[in-house]
C-alpha positions in Angstrom: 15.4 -5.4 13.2 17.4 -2.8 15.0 17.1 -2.2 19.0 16.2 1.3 18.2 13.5 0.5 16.1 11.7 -2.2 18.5 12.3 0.5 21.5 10.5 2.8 19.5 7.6 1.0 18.4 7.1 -0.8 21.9 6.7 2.9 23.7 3.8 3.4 21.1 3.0 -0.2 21.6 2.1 0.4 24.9 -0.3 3.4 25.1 2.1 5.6 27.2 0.4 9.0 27.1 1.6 11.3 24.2 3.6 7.8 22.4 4.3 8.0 19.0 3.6 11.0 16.7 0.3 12.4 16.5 -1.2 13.0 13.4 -0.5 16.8 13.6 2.9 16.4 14.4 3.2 14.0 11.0 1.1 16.3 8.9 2.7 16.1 5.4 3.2 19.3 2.8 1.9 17.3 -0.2 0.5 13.8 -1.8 3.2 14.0 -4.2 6.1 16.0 -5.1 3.9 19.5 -6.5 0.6 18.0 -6.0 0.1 19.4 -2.4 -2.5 17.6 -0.4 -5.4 19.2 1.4 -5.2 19.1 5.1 -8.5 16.9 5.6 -10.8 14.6 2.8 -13.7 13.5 3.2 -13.5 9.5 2.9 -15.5 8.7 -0.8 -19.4 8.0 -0.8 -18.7 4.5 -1.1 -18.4 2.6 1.7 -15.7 0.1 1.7 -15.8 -3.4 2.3 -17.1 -5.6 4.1 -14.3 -7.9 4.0 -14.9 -11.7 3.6 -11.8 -13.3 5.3 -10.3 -16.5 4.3 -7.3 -18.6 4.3 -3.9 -17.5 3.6 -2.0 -18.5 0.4 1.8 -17.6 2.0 2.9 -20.6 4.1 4.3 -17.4 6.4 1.0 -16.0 6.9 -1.0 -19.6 7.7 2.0 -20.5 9.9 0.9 -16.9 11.8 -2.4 -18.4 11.4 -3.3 -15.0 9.6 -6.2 -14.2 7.4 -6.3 -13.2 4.3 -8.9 -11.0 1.9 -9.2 -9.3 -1.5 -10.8 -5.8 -0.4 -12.6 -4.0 -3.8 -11.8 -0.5 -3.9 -12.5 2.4 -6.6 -10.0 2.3 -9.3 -10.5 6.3 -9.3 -11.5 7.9 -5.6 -13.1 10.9 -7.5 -15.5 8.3 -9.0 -16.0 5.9 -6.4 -19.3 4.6 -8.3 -16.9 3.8 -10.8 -14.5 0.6 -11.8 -13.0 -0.8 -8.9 -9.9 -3.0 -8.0 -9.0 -5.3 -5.1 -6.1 -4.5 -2.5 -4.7 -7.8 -0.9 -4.9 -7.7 3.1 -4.3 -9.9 6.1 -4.7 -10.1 9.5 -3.4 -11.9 12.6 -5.8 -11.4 15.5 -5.1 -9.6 18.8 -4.0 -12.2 21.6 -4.7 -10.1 24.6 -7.6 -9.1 26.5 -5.8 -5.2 26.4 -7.7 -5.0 23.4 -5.4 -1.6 21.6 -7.0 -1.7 17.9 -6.1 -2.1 14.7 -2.3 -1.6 13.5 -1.4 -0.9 9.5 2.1 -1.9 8.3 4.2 -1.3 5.0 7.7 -1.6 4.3 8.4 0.6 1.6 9.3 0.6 -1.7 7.5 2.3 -3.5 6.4 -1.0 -4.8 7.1 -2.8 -2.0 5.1 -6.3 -0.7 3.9 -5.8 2.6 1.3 -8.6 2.6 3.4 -10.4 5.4 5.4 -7.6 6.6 3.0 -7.9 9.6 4.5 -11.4 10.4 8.2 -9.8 10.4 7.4 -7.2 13.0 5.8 -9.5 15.1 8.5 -12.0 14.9 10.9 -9.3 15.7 9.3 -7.9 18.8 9.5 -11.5 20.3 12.3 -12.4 19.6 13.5 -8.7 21.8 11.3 -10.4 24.5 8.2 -7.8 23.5 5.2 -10.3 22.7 3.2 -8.9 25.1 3.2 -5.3 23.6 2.1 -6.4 20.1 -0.4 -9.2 21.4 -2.9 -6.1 22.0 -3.3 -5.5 18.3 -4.7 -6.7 14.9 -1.8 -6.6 12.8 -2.5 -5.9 9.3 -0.4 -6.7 6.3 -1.5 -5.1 3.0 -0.2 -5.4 -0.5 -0.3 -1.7 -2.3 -2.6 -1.4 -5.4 -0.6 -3.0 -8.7 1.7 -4.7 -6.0 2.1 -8.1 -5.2 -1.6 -9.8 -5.0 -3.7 -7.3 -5.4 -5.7 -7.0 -8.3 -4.7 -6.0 -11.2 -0.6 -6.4 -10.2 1.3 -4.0 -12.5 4.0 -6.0 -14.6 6.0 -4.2 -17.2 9.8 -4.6 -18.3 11.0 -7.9 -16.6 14.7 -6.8 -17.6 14.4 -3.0 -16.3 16.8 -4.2 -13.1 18.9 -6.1 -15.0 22.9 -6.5 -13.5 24.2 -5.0 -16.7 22.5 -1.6 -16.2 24.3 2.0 -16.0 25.4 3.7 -13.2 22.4 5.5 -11.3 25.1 8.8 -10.0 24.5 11.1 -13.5 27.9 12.2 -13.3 27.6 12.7 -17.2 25.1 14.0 -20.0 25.5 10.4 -21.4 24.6 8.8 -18.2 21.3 11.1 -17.7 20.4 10.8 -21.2 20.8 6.5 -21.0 18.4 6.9 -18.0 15.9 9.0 -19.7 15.7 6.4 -22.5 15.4 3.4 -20.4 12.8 4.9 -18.5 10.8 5.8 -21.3 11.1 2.6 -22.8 9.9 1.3 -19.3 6.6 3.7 -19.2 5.8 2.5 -22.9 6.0 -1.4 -22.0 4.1 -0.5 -19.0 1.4 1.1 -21.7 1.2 -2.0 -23.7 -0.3 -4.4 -20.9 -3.4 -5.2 -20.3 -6.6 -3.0 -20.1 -6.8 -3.2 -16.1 -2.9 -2.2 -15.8 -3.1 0.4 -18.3 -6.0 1.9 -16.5 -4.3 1.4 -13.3 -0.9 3.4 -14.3 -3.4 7.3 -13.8 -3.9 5.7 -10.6 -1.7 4.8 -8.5 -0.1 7.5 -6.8 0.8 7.9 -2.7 -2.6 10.0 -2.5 -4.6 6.9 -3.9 -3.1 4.2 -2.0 -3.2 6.2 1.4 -6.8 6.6 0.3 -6.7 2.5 0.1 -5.6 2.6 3.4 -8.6 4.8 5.1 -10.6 2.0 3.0 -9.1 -0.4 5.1 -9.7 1.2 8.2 -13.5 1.8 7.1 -14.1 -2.1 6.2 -12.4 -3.0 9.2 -15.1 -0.6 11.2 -12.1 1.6 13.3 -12.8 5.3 13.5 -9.4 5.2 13.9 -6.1 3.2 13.2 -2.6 3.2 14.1 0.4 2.7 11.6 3.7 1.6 11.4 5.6 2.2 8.0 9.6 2.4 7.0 11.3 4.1 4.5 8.7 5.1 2.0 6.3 3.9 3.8 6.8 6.9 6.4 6.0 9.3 3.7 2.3 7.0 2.9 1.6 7.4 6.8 2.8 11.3 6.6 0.3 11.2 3.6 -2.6 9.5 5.2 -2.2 11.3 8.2 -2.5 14.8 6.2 -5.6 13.6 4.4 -7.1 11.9 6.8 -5.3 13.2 10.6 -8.7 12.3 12.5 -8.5 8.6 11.5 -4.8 8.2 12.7 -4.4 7.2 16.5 -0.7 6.3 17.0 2.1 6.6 14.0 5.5 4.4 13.8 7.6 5.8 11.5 11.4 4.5 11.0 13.8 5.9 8.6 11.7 9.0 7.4 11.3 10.2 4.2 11.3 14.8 4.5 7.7 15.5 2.8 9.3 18.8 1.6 11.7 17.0 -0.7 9.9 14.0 -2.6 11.5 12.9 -4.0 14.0 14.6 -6.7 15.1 17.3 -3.9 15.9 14.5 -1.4 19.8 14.4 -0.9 
C-alpha cells in the first residue's frame, strides 16, 4: 500500500480532532447515476441481525484469527418483512484497551471481494510500523450482496472477460455497437440463473448495499461506524454517508470516485 494512503488513514486512526472527513463533508449528489439519494433514511423496520459468529473458511482470515458470519438482510429494503439474503462478514477484534469502535472496509469493484480486505489493511499498517493505531478497532471485512460468499452470489457469463475481447476505447460505431451486444448477451445469461439471482439482479444497486452496510452497523450494536473504502468503494461510503450521515463517525476514502459524474460522465 502506498505511504500516502497509510499516512492518511493513521491521522483518522488516531482520533485527532476534525481526522478524516465528516459525513457532511462526504455527502454524495445521488445513489446512482440519475437516481438521487435523499439526504437522510430511516434505517428499515426490521432490525438486523443478531449475528452468530463462527469460524473462518479463508486460511487468511483464521490465520488473523478473524470471525466469520452470514448476516440475513431484506432482499428488497422497501419490503423488509419480505425475502431476505445473507451478506458474508468478518471481524478481527480490537487489541487495545483504547477501545475506538467499529471500522467497515471494501476495496472496490463494483463487484469486488472485500471479505478479507480487512486482513490487508492491517497487514499494511504494520508492516509501516502502525499496529498500534489499528489495534483500537474491530475491523470488518464484508462481501457485497451477489459477491463472493454471500448468499445468493451472482454468476452469469464465465467468458464475459475473456483475453480475446474488443477494445473498451469506442473509437468506432463498430466498436460501441460490439459492446452493446456483448453486454446484452451478458444481462440475458444473467436472467437465465436461478430464481434467487434473478431476483437479486432489481436489487443490487450502491443504494441497497450501503443500506447492507447500516445493517451491519445495526447487528453489530454501533450508533455509529467508521469506514475505509477505495476506488468504488469511496463512492458506497459517499453513498452511505448521504443516507445515513448520523451513523458515520470517521470516513477513509482513497482514490475517490466524483458523485457528480457516476459513472458514464466520469473522464
Amino acid at each position: 500500500m502506498r505511504r500516502a494512503v497509510v499516512i492518511v488513514a493513521l491521522s483518522t486512526l488516531l482520533g485527532m480532532t476534525g481526522g478524516g472527513v465528516t459525513a457532511a463533508q462526504a455527502r454524495a449528489g445521488g445513489a446512482d447515476a440519475g437516481n438521487p439519494a435523499p439526504a437522510a433514511a430511516a434505517p428499515p423496520t426490521l432490525a438486523a441481525g443478531p449475528i452468530h459468529w463462527g469460524k473462518c473458511a479463508d486460511p487468511l482470515l483464521r490465520q488473523a484469527r478473524a470471525q466469520c458470519a452470514l448476516l440475513p438482510v431484506p432482499l428488497d429494503y422497501s419490503n423488509p418483512a419480505g425475502p431476505k439474503i445473507k451478506i458474508a462478514i468478518s471481524r478481527i477484534r480490537h487489541t487495545s484497551a483504547n477501545f475506538q469502535g467499529v471500522l467497515l472496509t471494501n476495496p472496490g469493484g463494483p463487484g469486488g471481494s472485500g471479505l478479507d480486505f480487512n486482513v490487508f489493511l492491517i497487514q499494511a499498517l504494520q508492516h509501516e510500523g502502525l499496529g498500534a493505531a489499528a489495534s483500537g478497532y474491530d475491523w470488518i471485512g464484508f462481501d457485497p450482496r451477489g459477491v463472493g460468499s454471500s448468499v445468493p452470489a451472482l454468476g452469469c457469463d464465465p467468458n464475459y472477460l475473456s483475453p480475446d475481447r474488443g477494445s473498451y476505447t469506442p473509437t468506432t460505431h463498430a466498436i460501441l455497437r460490439y459492446w452493446k451486444a456483448r453486454t446484452a448477451d451478458y444481462a440475458a445469461d444473467c436472467a437465465t440463473r436461478s430464481a434467487a439471482q434473478t431476483a437479486l439482479l432489481g436489487h443490487i444497486t450502491t443504494a441497497d448495499v450501503a443500506r447492507d452496510m447500516d445493517s451491519i452497523r445495526r447487528a453489530l450494536g454501533q450508533q455509529q461506524i467508521s469506514y475505509c473504502g477505495f476506488s468504488y468503494g469511496t463512492y458506497l461510503g459517499e453513498v452511505d454517508a448521504t443516507l445515513f450521515p448520523g451513523h458515520v463517525r470517521r470516513l477513509i476514502l482513497d482514490s475517490s470516485v466524483d458523485p457528480r459524474k457516476v459513472w458514464y460522465q466520469a473522464p
